[in-house]
C-alpha positions as CSV (number, residue, x, y, z in Angstrom):
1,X,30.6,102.6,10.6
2,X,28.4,100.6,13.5
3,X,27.8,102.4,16.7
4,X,29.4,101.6,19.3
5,X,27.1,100.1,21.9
6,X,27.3,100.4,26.0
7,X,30.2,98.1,27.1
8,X,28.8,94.6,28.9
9,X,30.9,93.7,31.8
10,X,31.5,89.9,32.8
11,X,29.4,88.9,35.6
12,X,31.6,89.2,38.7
13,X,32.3,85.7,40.6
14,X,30.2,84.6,43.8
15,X,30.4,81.9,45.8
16,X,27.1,79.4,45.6
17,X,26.3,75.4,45.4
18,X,26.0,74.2,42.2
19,X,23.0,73.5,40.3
20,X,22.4,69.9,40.1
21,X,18.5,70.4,38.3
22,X,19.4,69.3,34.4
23,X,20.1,71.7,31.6
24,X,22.9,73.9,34.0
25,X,26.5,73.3,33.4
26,X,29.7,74.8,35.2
27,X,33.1,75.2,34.9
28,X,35.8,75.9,37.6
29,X,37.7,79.4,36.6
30,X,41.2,78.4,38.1
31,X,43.1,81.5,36.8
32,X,42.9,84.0,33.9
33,X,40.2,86.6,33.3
34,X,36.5,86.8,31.9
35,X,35.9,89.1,29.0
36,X,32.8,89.5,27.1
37,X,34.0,89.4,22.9
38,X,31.6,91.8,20.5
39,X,31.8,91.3,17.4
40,X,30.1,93.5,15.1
41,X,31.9,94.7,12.1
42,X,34.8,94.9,14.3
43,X,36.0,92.9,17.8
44,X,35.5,94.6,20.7
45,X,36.6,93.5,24.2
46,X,35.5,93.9,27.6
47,X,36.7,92.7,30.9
48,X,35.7,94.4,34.5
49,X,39.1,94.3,35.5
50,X,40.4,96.9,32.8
């Protein structure tokens, strides 16, 4: 049986410019909810909103 680790919450939204420097990328979150998936012998899932 794995240990179960800390939970890792998603990062919470801010408002900012966006990057234009290469190697960043960005999507627009329109609706919906982050979550963070573990996966480690089992599926774990973590959202800051539950």
């Amino acid at each position: 049986m794995a240990a179960h680790a800390e939970p890792i919450l998603p990062m919470k939204a801010v408002s900012g410019s966006v990057p234009t420097e290469p190697g960043w990328a960005f999507e627009v979150k329109w609706d919906g909810m982050r979550i963070v998936a573990r996966v480690d012998g089992e599926v774990t899932l973590s959202s800051a909103g539950w």
